[in-house]
N, C-alpha and C positions, 0 to 999 in steps of 0.2 A: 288141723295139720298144715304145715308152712308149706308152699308151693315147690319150695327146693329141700325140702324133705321127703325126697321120695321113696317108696318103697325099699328100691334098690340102695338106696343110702342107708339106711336106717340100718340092713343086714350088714352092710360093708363098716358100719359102728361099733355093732354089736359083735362081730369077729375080730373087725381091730385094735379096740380099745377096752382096757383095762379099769375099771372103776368110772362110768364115762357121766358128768355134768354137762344135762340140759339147760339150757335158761332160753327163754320165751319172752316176747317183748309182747308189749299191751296191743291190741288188732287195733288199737284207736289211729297207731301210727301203720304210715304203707311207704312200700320202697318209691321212691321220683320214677315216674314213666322216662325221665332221658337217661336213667342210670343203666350203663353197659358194663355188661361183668363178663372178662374174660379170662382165659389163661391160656398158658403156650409152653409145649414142652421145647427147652431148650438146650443143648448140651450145656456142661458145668463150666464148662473154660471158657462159655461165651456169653454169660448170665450174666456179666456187669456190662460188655456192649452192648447186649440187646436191653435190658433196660435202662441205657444211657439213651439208648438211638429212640425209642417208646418215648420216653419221657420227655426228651428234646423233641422227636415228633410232634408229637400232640400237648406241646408248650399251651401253658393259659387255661387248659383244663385240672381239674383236681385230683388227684391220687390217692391210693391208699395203696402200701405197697407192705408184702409180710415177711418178713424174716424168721428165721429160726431162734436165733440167740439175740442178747443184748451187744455181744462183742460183734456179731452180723449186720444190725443198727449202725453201730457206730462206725463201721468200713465204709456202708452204702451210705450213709449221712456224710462222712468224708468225702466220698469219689464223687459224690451229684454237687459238691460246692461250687 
C-alpha cells in the first residue's frame, strides 16, 4: 500500500467516486527525497495571483501544476507567458 494512501483516503474514494480506476506504479521506482508536495486553500478570485506570485517565487524550480479542464490549461498557459 502506497504511503499517501491512507486509510482515511481510501474511505473518502470510495464515498466519492463513481466507478474509481487505480493504477500502481512498479515499487522499483520511489518519489526523490527533495520533492515537496503541497497545497493551499485559496479564495477563487485570487487563484491566478497566488499562483503567479508561487511560481515567480520559487523561479528555477520545477512544477507541476493541475487544472480542471483543457480550456483551464489554456488560460494558465496564457497568464504565466
Amino acid at each position: 500500500s502506497s504511503a499517501t494512501m491512507t486509510n482515511k483516503v481510501k474511505k473518502l474514494q470510495r464515498a466519492s467516486l463513481s466507478d474509481p480506476v487505480k493504477i500502481t506504479v512498479s515499487h522499483k521506482y520511489q518519489t526523490v527525497s527533495q520533492l515537496q508536495q503541497k497545497y493551499l486553500f485559496v479564495p477563487a478570485k485570487y487563484k491566478d495571483v497566488y499562483l503567479t506570485y508561487i511560481l515567480n517565487d520559487m523561479a528555477g524550480n520545477s512544477f507541476m501544476v493541475f487544472v480542471a479542464t483543457c480550456e483551464h490549461a489554456q488560460r494558465v498557459s496564457l497568464m504565466l507567458r
